[in-house]
N, C-alpha and C positions, 0 to 999 in steps of 0.2 A: 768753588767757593774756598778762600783762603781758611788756616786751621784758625786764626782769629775772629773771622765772620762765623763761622758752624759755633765756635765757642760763646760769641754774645748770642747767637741763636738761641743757643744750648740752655744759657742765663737766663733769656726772657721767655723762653715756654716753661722751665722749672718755677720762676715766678709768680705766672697766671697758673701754672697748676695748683701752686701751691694756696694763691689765692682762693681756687675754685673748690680746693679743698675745705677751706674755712667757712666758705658760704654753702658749702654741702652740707655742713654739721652743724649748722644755723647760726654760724659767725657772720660778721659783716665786712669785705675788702671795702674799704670805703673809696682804697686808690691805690694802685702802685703808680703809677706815671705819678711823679711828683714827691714821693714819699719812700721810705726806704719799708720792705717788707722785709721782717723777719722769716729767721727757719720755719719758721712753723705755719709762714703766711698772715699772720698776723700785722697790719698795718696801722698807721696813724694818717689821723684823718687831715686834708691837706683841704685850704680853700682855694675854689677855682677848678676842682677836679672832681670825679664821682657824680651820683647819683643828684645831689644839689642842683645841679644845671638843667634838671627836667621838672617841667612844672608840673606841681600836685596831681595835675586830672591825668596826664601820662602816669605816673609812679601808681597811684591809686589803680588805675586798670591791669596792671600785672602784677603776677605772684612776687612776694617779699621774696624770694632769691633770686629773680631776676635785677628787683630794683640792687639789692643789695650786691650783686655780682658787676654794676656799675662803676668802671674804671678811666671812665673817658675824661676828655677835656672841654669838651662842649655836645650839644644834640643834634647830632646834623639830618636826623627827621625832620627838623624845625625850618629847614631852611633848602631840603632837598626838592618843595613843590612836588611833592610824589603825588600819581594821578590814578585814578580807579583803573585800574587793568593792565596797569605797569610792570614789569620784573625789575627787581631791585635787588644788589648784590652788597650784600655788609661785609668788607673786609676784615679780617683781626674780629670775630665778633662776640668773642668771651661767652659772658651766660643767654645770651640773646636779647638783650632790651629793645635795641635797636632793628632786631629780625622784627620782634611780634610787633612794636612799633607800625612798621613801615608794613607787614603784611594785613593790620588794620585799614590803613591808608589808602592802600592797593585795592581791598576788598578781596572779595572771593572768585573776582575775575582774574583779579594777580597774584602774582605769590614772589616772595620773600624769601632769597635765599642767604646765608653766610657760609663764611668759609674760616676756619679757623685749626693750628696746627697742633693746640692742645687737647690729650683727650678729654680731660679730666672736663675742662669747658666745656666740649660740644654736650659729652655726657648730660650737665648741667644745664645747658640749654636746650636739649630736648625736653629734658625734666620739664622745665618752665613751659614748653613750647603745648606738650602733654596737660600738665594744669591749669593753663588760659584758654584750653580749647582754642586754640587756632593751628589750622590744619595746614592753610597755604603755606606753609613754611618746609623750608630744609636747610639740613647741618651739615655742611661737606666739611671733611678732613682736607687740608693743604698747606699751603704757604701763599702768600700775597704776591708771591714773586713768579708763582708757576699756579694761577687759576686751574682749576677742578672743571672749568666751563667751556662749552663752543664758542667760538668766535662770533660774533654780531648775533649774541643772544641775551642782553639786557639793556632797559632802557634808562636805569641809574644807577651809579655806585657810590656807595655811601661808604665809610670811615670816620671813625672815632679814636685819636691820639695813637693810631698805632702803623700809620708812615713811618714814623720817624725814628723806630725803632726798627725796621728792616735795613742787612747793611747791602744792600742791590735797588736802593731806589728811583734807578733809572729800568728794571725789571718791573717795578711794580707799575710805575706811569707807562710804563710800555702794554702790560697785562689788560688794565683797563681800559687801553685804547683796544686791545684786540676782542676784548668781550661785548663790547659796548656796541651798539649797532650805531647807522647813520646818524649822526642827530642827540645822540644820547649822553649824558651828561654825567657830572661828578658831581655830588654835594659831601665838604669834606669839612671835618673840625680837626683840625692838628694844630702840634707846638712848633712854633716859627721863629726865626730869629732875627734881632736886626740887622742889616746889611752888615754894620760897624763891627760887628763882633764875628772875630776869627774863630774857629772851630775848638782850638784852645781853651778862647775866651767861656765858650759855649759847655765845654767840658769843669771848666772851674766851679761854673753855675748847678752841675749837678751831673750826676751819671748814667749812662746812654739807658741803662733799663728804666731809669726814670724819667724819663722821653726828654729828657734835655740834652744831653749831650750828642745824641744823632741828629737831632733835628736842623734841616735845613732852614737856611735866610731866607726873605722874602725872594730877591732875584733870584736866589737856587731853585728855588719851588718855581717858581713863573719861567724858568728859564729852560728847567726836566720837561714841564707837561709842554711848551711849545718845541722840543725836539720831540718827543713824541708827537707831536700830531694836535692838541688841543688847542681850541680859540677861545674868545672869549672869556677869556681869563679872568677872574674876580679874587684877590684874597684882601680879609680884610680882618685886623686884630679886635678880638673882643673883651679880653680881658688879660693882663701879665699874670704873667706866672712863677718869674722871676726876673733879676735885672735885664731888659734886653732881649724877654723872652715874654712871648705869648701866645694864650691859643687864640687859633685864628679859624674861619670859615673859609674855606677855598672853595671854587666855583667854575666849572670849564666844562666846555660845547665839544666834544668830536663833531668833525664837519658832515654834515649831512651829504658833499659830496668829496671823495679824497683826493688829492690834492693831485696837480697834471690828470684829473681829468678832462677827456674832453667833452664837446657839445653833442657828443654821440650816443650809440648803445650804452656807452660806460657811463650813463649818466642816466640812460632813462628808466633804469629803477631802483633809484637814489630818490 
């Protein structure tokens, strides 16, 4: 990794630390994506982003630092069709909302794992994980770009605004194609941008920690996940974020069988 890419690394885990610090001492990060955080973690509340995007009867059933530790751009539990007895993998997954979410979902046949590279976060999401009593869950240390997990052992992975802040994007659509078993799926909410707008353009809009300036166009994103391997493609914009930018739900199939294969052994236990 170039010394430019470890140093926006560097920026965006100092951030959510810092975030995780404020909602540790019963502050509220209402958003870094979207909004500029202070030294101290201290943010300003952005619409379109945080905890807002989940509805009451979610927010209500977790501890107030989980809700408050809320930095996404959308809820992609909402839209992932997660099934009783499923594993599901939360990329980037801050104080856990989206773990205990999705490990309710699963039930107590599935379990709910994340993965995230700050400590200060997972710390705070066991915290949360500990006071909602739910057990099916786990907090691995990593990066999104080098999974913590075996290969063809989940059957979704889910993310919230925080693609587009990794600078190896073609690492991470790669990752989740290899954790992901036959058949197994992405439900994604990230910030997208419109074709029209050069990278430049996208950077004028706001700063890559603030998930704008990383983020990919719609044909970038549709373009990463089908070299990697993905079908069934779906993204589709829910609300801007700013000029030319919005988050969006993304939606894609690993093929249940891989591709040259043929009508043989290699296929019949697919």
């Amino acid at each position: 990794m170039s010394e430019q890419n470890l140093e926006l690394r560097e920026t965006v885990r100092a951030r959510y630390a810092a975030a995780a610090t404020v909602v540790a001492g019963g502050g509220v990060a209402e958003d870094c994506c979207g909004s500029d955080c202070g030294a101290t973690g201290a943010v300003k509340i952005e619409e379109g982003f945080g905890a807002s995007l989940y509805g009451s009867a979610d927010r209500d059933a977790l501890p107030i630092q989980a809700v408050a530790a809320s930095l996404g751009c959308g809820n992609p539990t909402a839209v992932a069709d997660l099934r009783e007895g499923e594993t599901v993998l939360d990329l980037g997954s801050g104080g856990g909302i989206d773990v205990l979410l999705s490990a309710r979902r699963v039930g107590a046949s599935g379990k709910a794992f994340g993965v995230d590279m700050t400590d200060e976060m997972l710390s705070l999401a066991r915290d949360n994980a500990a006071e909602a009593g739910i057990t099916n869950v786990e907090f691995l240390k990593g990066t999104i770009e080098s999974i913590p997990l075996p290969g063809n052992s989940v059957d979704v992975v889910i993310s919230n605004c925080v693609i587009n802040l990794s600078t190896d994007k073609p690492a991470v659509f790669a990752e989740m194609a290899r954790v992901l078993v036959p058949g197994g799926r992405i439900g994604i909410a990230d910030v997208v941008a419109d074709d029209a707008l050069t990278p430049a353009q996208r950077g004028e809009r706001g700063d890559y920690v603030g998930c704008i300036a990383g983020a990919l166009s719609f044909s970038e994103y549709r373009n990463r996940l089908e070299a990697a391997g993905f079908g069934e493609i779906e993204i589709t914009a829910t609300h801007a974020v700013a000029d030319g930018m919005h988050s969006a739900v993304v939606k894609a199939v690993k093929p249940a069988v891989e591709r040259g294969c043929c009508a043989g052994d290699c296929c019949s236990a697919q």
